[in-house]
Structure formats: C-alpha cells, structure tokens
GUDREN-345846 format. One record per residue: residue in one letter; x, y, z of N, C-alpha, C in turn. Coordinates in steps of 0.2 Angstrom, whole numbers, padded with zeros to 4 digits, always signed. Each point is the difference from the previous one (the first is absolute). Example, Ala and Ser with C-alpha at 12.3 -4.5 7.8 and 13.67 -1.06 7.14 Angstrom:
BEGIN
a+0066-0028+0039-0004+0006+0000+0004+0006+0000 s-0002+0005-0004+0004+0006+0001-0004+0005+0003 
//
This chain:
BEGIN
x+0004-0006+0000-0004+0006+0000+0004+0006+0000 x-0001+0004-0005+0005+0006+0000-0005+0007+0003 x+0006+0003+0004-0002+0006+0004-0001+0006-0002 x-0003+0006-0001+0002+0008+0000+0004+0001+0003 x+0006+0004-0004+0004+0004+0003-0003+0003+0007 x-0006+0003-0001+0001+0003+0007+0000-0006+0003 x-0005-0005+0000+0000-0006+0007+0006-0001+0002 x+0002-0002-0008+0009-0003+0005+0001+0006+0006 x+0002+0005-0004+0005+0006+0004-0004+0000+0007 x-0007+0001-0002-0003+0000+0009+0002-0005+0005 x+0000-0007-0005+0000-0006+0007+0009+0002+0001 x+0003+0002-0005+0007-0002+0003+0002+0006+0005 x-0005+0004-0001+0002+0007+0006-0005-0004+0007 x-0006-0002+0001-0001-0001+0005+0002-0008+0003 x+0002-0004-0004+0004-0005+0003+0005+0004+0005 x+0006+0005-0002+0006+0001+0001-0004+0004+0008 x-0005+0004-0002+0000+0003+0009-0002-0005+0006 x-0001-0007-0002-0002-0005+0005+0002-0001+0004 x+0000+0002+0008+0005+0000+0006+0000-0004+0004 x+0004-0004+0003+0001-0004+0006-0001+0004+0006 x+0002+0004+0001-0001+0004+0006-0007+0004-0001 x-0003+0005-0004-0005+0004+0002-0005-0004-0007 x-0005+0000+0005-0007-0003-0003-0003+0008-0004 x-0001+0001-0006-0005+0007-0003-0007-0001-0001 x-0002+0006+0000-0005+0002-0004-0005+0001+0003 x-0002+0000+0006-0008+0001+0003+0000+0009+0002 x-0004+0000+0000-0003+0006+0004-0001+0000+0008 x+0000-0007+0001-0003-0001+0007+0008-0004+0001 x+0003-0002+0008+0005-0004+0002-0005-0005+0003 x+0005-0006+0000+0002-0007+0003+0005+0002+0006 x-0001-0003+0005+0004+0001+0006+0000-0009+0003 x+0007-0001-0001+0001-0008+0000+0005+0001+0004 x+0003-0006+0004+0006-0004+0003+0000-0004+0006 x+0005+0001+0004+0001-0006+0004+0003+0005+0006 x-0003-0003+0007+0004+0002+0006+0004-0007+0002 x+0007+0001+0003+0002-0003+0002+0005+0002+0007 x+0004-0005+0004+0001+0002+0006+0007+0001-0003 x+0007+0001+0004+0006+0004-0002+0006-0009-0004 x-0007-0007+0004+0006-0007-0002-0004+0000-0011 x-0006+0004+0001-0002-0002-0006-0008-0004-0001 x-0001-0001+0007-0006-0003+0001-0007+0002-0002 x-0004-0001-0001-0005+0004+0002-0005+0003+0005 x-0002+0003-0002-0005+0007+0008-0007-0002-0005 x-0004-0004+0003-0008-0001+0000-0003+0005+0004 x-0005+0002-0002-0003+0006+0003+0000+0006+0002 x+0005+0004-0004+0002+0007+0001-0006+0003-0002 x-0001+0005+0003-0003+0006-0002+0003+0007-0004 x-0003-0002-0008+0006+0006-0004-0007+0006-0001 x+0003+0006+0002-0004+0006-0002+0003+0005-0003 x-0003+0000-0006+0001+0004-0006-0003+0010+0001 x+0004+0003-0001-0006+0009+0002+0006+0004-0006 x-0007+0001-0002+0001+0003-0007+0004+0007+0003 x+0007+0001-0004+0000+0008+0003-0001+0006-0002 x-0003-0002-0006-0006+0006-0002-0006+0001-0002 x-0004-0007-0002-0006+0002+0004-0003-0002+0006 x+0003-0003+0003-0002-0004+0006-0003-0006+0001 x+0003-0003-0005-0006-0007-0001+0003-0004+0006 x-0004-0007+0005+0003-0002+0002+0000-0008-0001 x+0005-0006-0003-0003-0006+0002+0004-0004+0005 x-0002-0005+0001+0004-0007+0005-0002-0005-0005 x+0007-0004+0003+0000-0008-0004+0002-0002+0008 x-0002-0007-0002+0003-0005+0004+0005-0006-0004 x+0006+0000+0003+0004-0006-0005-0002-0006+0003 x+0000-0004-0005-0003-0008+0000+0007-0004+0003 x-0003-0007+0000+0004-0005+0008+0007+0001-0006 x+0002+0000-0004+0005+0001-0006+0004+0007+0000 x-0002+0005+0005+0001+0005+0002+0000+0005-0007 x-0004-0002-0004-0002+0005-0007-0006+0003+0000 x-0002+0005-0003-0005+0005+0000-0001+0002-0007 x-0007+0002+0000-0002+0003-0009-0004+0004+0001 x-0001+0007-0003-0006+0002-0003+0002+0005-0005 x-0006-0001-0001+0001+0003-0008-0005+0007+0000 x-0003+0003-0006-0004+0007-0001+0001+0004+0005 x+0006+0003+0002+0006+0007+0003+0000+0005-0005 x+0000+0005+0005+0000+0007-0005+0008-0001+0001 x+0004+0003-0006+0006+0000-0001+0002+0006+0003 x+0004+0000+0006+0006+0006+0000+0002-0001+0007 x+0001+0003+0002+0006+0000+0006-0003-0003+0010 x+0001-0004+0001-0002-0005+0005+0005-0001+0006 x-0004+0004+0004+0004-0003+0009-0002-0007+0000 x+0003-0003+0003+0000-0008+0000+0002-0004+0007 x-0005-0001+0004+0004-0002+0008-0002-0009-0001 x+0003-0003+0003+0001-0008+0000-0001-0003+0007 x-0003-0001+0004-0003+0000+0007-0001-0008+0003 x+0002-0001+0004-0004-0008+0003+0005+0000+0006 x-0002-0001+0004+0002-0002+0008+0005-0003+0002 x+0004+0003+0003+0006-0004+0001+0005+0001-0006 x+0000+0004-0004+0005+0001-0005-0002+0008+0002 x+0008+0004-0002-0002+0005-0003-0002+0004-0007 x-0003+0006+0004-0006+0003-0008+0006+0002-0002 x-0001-0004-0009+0004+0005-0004-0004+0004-0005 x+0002+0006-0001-0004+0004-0004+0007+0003-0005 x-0003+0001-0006+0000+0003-0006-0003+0002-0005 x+0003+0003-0007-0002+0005-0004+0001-0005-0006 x-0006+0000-0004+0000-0004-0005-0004+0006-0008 x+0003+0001-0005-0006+0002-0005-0003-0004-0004 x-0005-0001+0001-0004-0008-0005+0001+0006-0007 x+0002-0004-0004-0002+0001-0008-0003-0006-0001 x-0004+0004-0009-0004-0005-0001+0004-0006-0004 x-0006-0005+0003-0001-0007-0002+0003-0004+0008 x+0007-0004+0001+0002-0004+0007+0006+0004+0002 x-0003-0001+0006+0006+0004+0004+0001-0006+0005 x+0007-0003-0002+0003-0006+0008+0003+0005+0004 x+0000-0003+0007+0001+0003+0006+0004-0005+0005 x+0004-0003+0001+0003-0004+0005+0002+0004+0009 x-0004-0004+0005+0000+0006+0004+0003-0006+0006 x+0007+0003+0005+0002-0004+0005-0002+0004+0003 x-0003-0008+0008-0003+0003+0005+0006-0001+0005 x+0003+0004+0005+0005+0000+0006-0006-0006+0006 x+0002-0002+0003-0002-0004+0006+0001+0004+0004 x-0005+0001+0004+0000+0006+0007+0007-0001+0004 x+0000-0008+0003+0004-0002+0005+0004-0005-0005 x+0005+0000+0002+0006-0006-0005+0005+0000+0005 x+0003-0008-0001+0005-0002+0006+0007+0004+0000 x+0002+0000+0006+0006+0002-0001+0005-0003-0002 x+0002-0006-0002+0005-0004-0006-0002+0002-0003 x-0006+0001-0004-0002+0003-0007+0002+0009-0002 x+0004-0003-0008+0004+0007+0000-0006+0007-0002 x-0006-0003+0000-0005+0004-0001+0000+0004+0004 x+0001-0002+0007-0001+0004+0006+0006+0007+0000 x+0004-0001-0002+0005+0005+0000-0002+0007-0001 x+0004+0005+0006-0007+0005-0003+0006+0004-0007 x+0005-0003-0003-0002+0002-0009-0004-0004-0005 x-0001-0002+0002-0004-0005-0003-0007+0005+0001 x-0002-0003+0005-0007+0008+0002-0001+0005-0002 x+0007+0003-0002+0000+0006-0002+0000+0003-0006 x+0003-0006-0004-0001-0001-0008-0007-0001-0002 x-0004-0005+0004-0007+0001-0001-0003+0003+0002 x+0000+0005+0003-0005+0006+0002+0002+0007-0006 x+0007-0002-0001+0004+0006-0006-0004-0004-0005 x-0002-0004-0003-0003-0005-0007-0008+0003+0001 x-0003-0001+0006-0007+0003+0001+0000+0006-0002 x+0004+0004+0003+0000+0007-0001+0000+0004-0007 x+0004-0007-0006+0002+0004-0005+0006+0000-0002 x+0006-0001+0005+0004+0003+0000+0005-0007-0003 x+0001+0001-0007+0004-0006-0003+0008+0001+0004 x+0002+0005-0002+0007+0002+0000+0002-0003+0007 x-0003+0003+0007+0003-0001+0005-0001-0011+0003 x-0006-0003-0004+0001-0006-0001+0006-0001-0003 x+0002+0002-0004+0006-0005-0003+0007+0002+0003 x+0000+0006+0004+0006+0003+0001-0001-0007+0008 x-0005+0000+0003+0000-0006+0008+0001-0006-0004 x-0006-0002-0004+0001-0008-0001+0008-0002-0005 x+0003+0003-0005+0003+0000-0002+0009-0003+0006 x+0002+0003+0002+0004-0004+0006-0004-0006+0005 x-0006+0000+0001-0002-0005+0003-0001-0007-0004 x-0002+0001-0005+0000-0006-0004+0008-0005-0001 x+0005+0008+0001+0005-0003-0001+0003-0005+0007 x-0002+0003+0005+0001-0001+0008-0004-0010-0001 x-0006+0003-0002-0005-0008+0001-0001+0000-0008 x+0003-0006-0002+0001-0004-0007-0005-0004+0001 x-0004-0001+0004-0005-0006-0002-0009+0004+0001 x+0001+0006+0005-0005+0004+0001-0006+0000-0007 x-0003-0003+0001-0006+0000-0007-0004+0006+0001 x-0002+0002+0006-0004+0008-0001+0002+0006-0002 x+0007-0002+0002+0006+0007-0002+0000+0002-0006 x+0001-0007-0005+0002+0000-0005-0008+0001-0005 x-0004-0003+0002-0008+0003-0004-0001+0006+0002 x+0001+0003+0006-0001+0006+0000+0002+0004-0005 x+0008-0001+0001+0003+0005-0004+0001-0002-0010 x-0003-0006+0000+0000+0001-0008-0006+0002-0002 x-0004+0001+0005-0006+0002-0002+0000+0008-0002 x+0002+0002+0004+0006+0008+0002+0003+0002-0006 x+0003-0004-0005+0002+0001-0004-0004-0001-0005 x-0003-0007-0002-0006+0001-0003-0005+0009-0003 x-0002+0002+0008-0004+0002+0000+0004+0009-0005 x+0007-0001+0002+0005+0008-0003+0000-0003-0007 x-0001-0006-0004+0004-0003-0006+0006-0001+0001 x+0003-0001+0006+0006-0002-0002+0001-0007-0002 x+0000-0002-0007-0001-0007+0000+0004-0005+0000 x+0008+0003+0000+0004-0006+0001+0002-0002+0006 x-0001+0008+0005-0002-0002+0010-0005-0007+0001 x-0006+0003-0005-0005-0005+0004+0000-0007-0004 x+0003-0002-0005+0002-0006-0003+0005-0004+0004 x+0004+0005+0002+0004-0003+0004-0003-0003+0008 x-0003+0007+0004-0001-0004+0006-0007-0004-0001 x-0003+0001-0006-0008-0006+0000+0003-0009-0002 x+0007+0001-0003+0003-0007-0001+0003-0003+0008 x+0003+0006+0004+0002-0003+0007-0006-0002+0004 x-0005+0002-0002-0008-0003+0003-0001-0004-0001 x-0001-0001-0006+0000-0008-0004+0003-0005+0002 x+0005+0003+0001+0006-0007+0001-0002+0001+0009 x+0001+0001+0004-0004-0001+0007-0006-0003+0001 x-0006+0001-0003-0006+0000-0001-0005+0000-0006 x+0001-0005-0003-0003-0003-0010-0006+0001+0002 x-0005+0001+0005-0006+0001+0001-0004+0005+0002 x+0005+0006-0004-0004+0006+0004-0002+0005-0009 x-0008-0003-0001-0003+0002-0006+0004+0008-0003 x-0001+0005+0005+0002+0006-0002+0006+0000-0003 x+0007-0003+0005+0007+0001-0004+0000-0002-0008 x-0004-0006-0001+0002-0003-0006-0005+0005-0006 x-0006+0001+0003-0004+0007-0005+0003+0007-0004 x+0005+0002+0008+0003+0005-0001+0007+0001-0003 x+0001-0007+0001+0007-0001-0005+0000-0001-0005 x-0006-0003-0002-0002-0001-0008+0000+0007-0002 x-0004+0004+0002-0004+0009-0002+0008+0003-0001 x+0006-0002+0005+0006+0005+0001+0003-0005-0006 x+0000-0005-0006+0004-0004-0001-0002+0003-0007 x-0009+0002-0001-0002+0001-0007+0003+0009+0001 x+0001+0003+0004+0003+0006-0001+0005+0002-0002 x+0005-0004-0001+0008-0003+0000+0001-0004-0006 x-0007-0001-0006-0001-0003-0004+0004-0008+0000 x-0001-0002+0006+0001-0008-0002-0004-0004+0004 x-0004-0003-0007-0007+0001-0001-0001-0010+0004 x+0006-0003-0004+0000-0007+0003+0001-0002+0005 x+0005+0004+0003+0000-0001+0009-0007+0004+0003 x-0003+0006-0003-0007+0001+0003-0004-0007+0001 x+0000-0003-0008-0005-0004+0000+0002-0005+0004 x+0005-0003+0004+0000-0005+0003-0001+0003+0008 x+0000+0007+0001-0003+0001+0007-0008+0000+0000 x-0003+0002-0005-0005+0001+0001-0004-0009-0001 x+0003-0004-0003+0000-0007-0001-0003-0002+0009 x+0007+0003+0004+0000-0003+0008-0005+0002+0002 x-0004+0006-0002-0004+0004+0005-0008-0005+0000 x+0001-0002-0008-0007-0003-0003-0001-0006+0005 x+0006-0003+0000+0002-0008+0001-0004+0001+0009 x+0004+0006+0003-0004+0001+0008-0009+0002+0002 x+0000+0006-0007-0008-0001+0000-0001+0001-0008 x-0004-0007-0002-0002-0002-0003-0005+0002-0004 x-0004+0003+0005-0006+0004-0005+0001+0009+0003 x+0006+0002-0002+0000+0005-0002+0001+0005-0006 x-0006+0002-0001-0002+0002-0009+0005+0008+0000 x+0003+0001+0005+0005+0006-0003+0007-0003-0001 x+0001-0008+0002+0008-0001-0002-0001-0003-0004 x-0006-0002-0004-0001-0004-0007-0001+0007-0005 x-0003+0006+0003+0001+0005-0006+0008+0001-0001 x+0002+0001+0006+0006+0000-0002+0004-0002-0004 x+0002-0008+0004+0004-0003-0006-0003-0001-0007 x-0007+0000-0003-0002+0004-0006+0003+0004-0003 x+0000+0006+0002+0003+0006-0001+0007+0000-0003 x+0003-0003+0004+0008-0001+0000+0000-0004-0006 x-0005-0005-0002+0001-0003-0005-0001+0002-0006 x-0005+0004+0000-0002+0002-0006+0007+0006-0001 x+0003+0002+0004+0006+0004-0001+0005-0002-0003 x+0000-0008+0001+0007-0003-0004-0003-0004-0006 x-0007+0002-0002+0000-0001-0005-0004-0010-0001 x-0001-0002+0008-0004-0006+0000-0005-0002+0000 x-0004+0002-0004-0009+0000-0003-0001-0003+0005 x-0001-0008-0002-0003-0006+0004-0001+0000+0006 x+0008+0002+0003+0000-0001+0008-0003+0007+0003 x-0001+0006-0004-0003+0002+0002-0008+0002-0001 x-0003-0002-0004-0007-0003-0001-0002-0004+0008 x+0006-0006-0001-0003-0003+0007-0002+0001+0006 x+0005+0004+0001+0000+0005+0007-0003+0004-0001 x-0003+0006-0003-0005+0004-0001-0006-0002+0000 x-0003-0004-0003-0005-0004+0002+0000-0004+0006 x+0005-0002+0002-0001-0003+0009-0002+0007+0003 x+0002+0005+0000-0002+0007+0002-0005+0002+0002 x-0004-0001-0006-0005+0002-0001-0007-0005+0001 x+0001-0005+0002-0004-0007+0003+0001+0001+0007 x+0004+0003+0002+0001-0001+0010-0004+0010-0001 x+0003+0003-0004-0003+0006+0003-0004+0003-0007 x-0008-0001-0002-0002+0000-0006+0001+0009+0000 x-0002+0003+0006+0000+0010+0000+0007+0001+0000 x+0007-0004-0002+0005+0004-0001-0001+0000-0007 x-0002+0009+0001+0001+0002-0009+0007-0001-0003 x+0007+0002+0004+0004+0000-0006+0002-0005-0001 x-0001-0005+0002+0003-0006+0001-0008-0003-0008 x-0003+0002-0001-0003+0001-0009+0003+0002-0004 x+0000+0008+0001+0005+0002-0005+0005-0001-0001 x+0006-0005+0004+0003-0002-0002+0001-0005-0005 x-0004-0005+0004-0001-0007-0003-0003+0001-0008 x-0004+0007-0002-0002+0003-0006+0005+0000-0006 x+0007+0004+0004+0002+0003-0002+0007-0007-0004 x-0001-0007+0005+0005-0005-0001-0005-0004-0005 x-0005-0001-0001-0006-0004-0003+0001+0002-0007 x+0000+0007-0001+0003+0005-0007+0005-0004-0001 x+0006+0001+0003+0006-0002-0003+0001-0010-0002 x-0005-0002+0002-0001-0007-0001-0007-0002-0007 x-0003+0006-0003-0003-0001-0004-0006+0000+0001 x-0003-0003+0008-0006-0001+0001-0004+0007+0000 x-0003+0004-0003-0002+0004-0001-0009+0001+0004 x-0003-0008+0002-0005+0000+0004+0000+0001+0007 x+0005-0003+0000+0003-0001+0009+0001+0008+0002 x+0004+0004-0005+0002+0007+0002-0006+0002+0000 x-0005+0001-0004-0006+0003+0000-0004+0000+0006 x+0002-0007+0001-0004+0000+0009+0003+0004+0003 x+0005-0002+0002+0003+0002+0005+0003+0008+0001 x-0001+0004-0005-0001+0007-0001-0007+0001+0002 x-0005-0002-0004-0006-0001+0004-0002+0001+0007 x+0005-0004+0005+0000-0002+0004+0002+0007+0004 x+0006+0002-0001+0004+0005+0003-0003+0005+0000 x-0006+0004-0005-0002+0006-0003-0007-0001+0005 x-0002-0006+0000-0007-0003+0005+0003+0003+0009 x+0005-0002+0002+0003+0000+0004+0000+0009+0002 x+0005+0001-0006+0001+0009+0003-0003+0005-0005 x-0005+0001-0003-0003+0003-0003+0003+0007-0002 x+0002+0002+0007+0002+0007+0001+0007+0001-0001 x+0006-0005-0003+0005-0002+0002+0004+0007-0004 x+0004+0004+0000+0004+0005-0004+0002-0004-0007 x-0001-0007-0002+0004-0001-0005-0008-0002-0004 x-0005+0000+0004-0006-0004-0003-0003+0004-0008 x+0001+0004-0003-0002+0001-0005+0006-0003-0003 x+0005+0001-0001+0006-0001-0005-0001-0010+0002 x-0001-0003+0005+0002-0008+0002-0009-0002-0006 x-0005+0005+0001-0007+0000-0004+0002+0000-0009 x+0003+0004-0001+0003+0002-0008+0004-0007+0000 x+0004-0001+0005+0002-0007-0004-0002-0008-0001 x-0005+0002+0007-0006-0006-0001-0004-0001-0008 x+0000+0007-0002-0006+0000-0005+0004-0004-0008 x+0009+0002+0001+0005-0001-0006+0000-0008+0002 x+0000-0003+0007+0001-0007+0000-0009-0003-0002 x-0003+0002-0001-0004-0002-0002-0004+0000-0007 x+0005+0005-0004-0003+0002-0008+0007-0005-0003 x+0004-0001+0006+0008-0005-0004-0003-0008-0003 
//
C-alpha cells in the first residue's frame, strides 16, 4: 500500500516525538506512582493530597496494598503534594502535572528507626527533610560522603540517585540506581528510573533490559510495557513493539498514549486498520487533546490510504 507524501512525513514526525519518560497530549493530567519506604518496599495506605496552587482544587488518593496510586481528569498545573500515613514522616512536595501521565515516585522516612540502622543518623535525617523541602543540592552535598562512609546503605543510595534523577544528572543517577540494584534487584523504582536515565543517555538496550526487570517484578504494569514499546519502536522493532503496546493497552484500556502509539507502530507495520482504531481510540479518550485536530487530519489520510 503506498502512502502520501504527507502521511509518510506525518507518521515519521509523530513516531520520532514518542517518549519513554513523558506521556502527551491531554488537556486533563493522569497522576500515577508508587510509595515506598527508604529499603524500597511498599507503603499501603497513604494518604496523597493534591491542592491546586491556583485554583484551589483539592484531591486525595489512597495507595493500594502495592503502595501505588492513580487518578486521572486533574486540572494541569502546579500542585502541593503531601504524602501522610502514621508512623512515617509527612513528605510534601511540588509537582506540575502536564498533560496526559505524570509518574511520581514518593519515599516515605519511618518515624522511629533503629539505632544500628544508618537511617537513623541524624545526616541521614537531614538529607531527607533537605529532599522534602526541595532542596536537591544540600541532599547530595550530605548523602554524597555518606554513601561513601556506608557502601551497602540502600536508602542512602535511592535517595540520592533519585536526587539526581530528579536535577537530570543522568550519569550520577545511572550510576548510583546500578549500586541499588546490585544491593537490592527488587526495588521496582531503581530499575524504572534507570531505564528513563539509560533512554536519556541514548542507550536504548541497556534501558530495555532495566525496564525488562521492572516488568518481570510487576507484571501487569501498563506504564513499563508502554515503555519498553516506545523504546522499541525507537530502534526501529515493529513487532516487539506492537506487542508491548498492545499489552498496554489491555491492562490499562483509558491509557490514551499508549493508542497513539501503538497507532503510530501499526502504520509502520502496514496494518492500516489496527492504526485506525487505535487513533480512534486516543482521540475517544482525549477529545480535547492539543494535538487532536492535526492526530483527526491524519486519522481522516489513514483512512482515504
């Protein structure tokens, strides 16, 4: 089946803005992630309250026994975000949803923790009240000789590449997300965010084998199958990525981009019906989406092809 010049040039400009890290296109946010404690475990039952900082909107979620949370139709912009449950300290921060998924990975501090435990230390403490507060810098300036002090410290080392994560500094946090790993192969977040800091650094096969680990821990997570999708359709593997975008989209049917994607790998495989859905599907989804007239003009060209 032969294309119009424009179809092609479009599909090949919106395949290329496919991202592993930020989900596009709604008008409205997705507000997704995991709480966990400082070993990597999870926090069931936290109370997350979202307060709009300009119009005052107010939600709560509660994380599930998986210590993950979702909601979705969020006005997008600027959000205080406190994390609350008993016997842990509150942590609060500043998040801005844009549209379409915003992930959030949030550690919760233990109120009381032993004194053998390096947690207890008040740099240690001090680093996470500096991480609460915002304050990247003064975290890495603490944890940074402490990690070196405690080579086995697993909180130290999650904290602070998360610390980095969060500045881009991506080959800090590849580095200290691998000393996690290698202490601790079962803490979901490391292996997520090493894969996100591996696709930034353009090596795209060692991403896909972190995010490989994450899947392997949870199984039916439709954000690390949009993932490794993504990744794939970026090196160019149709197939493998059809597969996984459609696993995506069967565990979470309202992830729109995880459509458009799979729309946009379905083109490059010839099926021209599958993409018609599936565009369908994502324009169904976000009606209002900033790309929805132009993703509508090209539904109408996959359609006359």
């Amino acid at each position: 089946m032969k294309f119009s010049s424009a179809l092609r040039c479009g599909v090949a400009l919106l395949v290329v803005m496919i991202s592993v890290s930020d989900a596009v296109g709604a008008q409205t946010a997705r507000f997704i992630g995991r709480v966990v404690d400082p070993q990597g475990d999870p926090v069931a039952d936290v109370t997350i309250t979202l307060q709009h900082m300009e119009n005052g909107q107010v939600v709560e979620i509660r994380s599930d026994k998986d210590g993950k949370f979702f909601r979705r139709a969020l006005s997008i912009g600027p959000y205080d975000v406190t994390f609350e449950k008993e016997g842990f300290v509150t942590l609060r921060d500043r998040r801005r949803l844009r549209s379409g998924v915003t992930n959030h990975e949030a550690i919760l501090q233990p109120m009381f923790v032993t004194v053998a435990d390096p947690s207890s230390s008040l740099e240690y403490v001090e680093a996470y009240e500096a991480f609460n507060a915002g304050d990247r810098e003064t975290v890495i300036a603490i944890l940074t000789p402490l990690v070196e002090r405690e080579p086995q410290f697993v909180p130290g080392f999650l904290l602070l590449s998360r610390t980095h994560f969060e500045l881009e500094h991506w080959d800090e946090a590849i580095a200290g997300y691998r000393r996690v790993v290698e202490l601790n192969s079962e803490i979901v977040l490391a292996h997520l965010d090493l894969g996100v800091a591996l696709v930034e650094k353009g090596e795209l096969v060692q991403a896909e084998a972190s995010f490989a680990k994450a899947l392997k821990l949870e199984p039916d997570d439709a954000t690390v199958y949009y993932n490794i999708g993504a990744i794939y359709v970026r090196v160019d593997r149709i197939d493998e990525a059809i597969s996984y975008l459609t696993r995506a989209t069967e565990i979470d049917p309202a992830n729109a981009v995880a459509h458009k994607a799979l729309a946009f790998a379905l083109v490059r495989a010839s099926d021209m019906a599958g993409a018609i859905h599936h565009l369908e599907r994502y324009l169904a989804l976000e009606p209002d989406a900033p790309d929805a007239a132009e993703m509508a003009s090209l539904l109408e060209e996959l359609r006359g092809s």
